[in-house]
N, C-alpha and C positions, 0 to 999 in steps of 0.2 A: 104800561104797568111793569115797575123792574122787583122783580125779587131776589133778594139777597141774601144770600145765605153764608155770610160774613160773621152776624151776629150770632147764628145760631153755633157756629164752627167755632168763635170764638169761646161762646158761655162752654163747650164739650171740652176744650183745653182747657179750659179754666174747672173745671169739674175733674178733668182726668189729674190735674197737678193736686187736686184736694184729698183726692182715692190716693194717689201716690206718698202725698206727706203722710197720710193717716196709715197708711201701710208701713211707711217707714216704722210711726212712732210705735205700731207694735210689733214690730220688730225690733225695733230697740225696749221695748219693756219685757218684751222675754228675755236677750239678751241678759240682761239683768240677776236671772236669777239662774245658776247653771245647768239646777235638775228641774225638770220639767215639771216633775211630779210632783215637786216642790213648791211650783209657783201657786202662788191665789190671785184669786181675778181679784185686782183693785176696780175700783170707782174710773182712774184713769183710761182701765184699758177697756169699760164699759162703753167710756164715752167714745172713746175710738171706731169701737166696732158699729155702736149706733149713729153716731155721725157720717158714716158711709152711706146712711141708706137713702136720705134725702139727694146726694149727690147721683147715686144710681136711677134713683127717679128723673132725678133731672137730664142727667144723660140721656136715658132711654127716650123723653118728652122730646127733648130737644135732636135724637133722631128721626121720631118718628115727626117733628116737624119738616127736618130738610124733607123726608122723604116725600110727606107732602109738597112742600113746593116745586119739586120736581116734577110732580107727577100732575099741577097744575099748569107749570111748565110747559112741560109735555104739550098735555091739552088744547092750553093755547096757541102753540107750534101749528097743531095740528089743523084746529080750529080757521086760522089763520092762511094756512097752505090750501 
């Protein structure tokens, strides 16, 4: 039995590049307007903020996978010896 933990590492990079671009882009929509108190939440930076959350989830799933595998890993190391 191999477990890889390739795919999981990959989908987290792939999630942390999605938190990063959506960070950018609100930070480039505050930019936008100079006084802060000035800005209104557009529909844009709604979707920004709630687009992040699926990605967190997924991060987090897909931690608490590798950590899994390890810890089967493990076991079977053990198991094994």
């Amino acid at each position: 039995m191999r477990i890889d933990n390739s795919m999981n590492l990959n989908a987290m990079v792939a999630t942390q590049a999605q938190v990063t671009q959506n960070a950018q882009t609100i930070a480039d929509m505050s930019n936008v307007v100079a006084d802060p108190q000035n800005q209104e939440v557009t529909q844009d930076l709604i979707d920004a903020i709630t687009s992040q959350i699926p990605n967190t989830i997924a991060y987090s799933a897909n931690a608490n996978a590798i950590q899994t595998q390890n810890e089967t890993s493990s076991m079977l190391l053990n198991i094994k010896a």
